[in-house]
C-alpha positions in Angstrom: 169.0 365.9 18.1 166.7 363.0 19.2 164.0 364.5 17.1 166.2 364.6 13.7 167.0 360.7 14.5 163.7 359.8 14.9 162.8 361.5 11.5 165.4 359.5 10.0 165.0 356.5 11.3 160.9 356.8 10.0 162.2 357.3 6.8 165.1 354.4 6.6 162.1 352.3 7.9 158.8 353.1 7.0 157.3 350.6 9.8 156.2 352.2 12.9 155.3 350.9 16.6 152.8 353.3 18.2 152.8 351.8 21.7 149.9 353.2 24.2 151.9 354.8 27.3 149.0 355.1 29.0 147.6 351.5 29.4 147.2 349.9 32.7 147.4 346.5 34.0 143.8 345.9 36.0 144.6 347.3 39.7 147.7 349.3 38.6 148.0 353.1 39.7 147.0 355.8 38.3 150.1 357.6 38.9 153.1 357.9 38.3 152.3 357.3 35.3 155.5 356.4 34.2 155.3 353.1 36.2 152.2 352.4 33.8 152.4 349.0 32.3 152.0 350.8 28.9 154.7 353.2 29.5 157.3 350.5 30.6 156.2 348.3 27.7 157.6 351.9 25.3 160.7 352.1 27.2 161.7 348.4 27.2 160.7 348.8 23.6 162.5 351.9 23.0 166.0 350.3 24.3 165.8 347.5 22.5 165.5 349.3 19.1 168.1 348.8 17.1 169.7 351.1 13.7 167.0 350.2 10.8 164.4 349.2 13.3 161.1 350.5 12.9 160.4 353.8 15.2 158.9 353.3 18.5 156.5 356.3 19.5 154.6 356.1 22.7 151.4 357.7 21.7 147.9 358.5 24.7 145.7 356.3 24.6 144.1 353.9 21.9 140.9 353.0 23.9 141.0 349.8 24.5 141.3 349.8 28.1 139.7 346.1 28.2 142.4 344.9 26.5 145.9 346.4 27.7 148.8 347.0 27.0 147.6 347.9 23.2 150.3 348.8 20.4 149.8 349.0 16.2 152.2 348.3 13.8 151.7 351.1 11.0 153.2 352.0 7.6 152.6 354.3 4.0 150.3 351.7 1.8 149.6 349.1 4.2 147.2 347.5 6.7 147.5 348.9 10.2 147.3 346.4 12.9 145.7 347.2 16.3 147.3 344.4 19.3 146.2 344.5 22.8 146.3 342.1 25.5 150.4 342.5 26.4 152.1 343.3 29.5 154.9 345.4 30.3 157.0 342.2 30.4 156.5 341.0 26.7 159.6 340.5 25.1 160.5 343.7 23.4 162.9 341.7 20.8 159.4 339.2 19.7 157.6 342.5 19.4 160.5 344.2 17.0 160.7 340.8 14.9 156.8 340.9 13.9 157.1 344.6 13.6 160.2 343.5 11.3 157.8 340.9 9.4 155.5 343.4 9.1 157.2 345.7 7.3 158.8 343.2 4.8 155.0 342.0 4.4 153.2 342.8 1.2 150.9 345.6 2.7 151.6 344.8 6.0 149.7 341.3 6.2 152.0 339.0 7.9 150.6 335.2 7.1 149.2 333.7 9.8 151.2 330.7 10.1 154.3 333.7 10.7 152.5 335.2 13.2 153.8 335.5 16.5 151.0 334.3 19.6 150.4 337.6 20.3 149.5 338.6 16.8 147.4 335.6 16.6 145.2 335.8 20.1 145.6 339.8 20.3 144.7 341.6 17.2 142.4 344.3 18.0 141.3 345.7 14.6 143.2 345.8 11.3 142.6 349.2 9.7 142.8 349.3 5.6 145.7 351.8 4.5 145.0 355.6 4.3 145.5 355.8 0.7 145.1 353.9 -2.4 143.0 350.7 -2.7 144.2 347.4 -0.8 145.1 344.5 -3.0 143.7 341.8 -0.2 140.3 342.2 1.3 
C-alpha cells in the first residue's frame, strides 16, 4: 500500500528528494546505520511530507562523503541539483519549501536571490535534464 502512495504521489508531483541514508557526520558510527545522520535527515523528512509534496526516497550513497548529509532535488525536464553539507537537524519544512520552489521553477532553476542558505553555500553539482535540450546554460 505504501508503494501505490508513493507512485502516486511521484506522479501528482513530479519533484523528487533523493536524500542519501547513508551519510555520516565526521566521527559518527558506522552502525546502526539507522542512527546515520543521513538516515535521520530521510525520516525527519519523510514525516514532514505533506499530500502534494514532492516524494522523499532515501537512496545509498551519492559519494560525497566530504560533504554530508547530501540530498538532490530531481524532476522530468529539469536541472537536477546535487546539496551536501546538511545535518540531520536541518529543518525538514526549509528543505520541502526549496524542493517546492524547485518544482514550480522553470526547469528546476530556482533564482538565486530565492534560494534558501543551504542552496546557496551547498550545491554540489547541478546535472542538465535526461532528455531534451535545456533552455538556460
Amino acid at each position: 500500500m505504501a508503494e501505490q502512495n508513493e507512485k502516486s504521489t511521484i506522479v501528482e508531483n513530479s519533484t523528487v528528494i533523493h536524500v542519501c541514508a547513508t551519510c555520516r557526520a565526521q566521527g559518527e558510527p558506522l552502525e546502526p546505520r539507522e542512527a546515520r545522520s543521513g538516515a535521520r535527515l530521510f525520516a525527519a523528512l519523510d514525516a514532514q511530507r505533506g499530500e502534494g509534496d514532492p516524494a522523499v526516497i532515501a537512496v545509498e550513497c551519492f559519494s560525497a562523503c566530504r560533504r554530508s548529509c547530501a540530498l538532490s532535488f530531481s524532476a522530468p525536464g529539469a536541472w537536477t541539483y546535487l546539496c551536501g553539507d546538511l545535518s540531520a537537524e536541518t529543518d525538514p519544512q526549509l528543505i520541502l519549501d526549496a524542493a517546492r520552489l524547485y518544482g514550480a521553477s522553470p526547469q528546476g532553476v530556482i533564482p538565486w536571490e530565492m534560494r534558501p542558505d543551504f542552496l546557496k553555500s551547498g550545491v554540489i553539482g547541478r546535472l542538465p535534464p535526461a532528455t531534451g535540450r535545456p533552455e538556460r546554460v
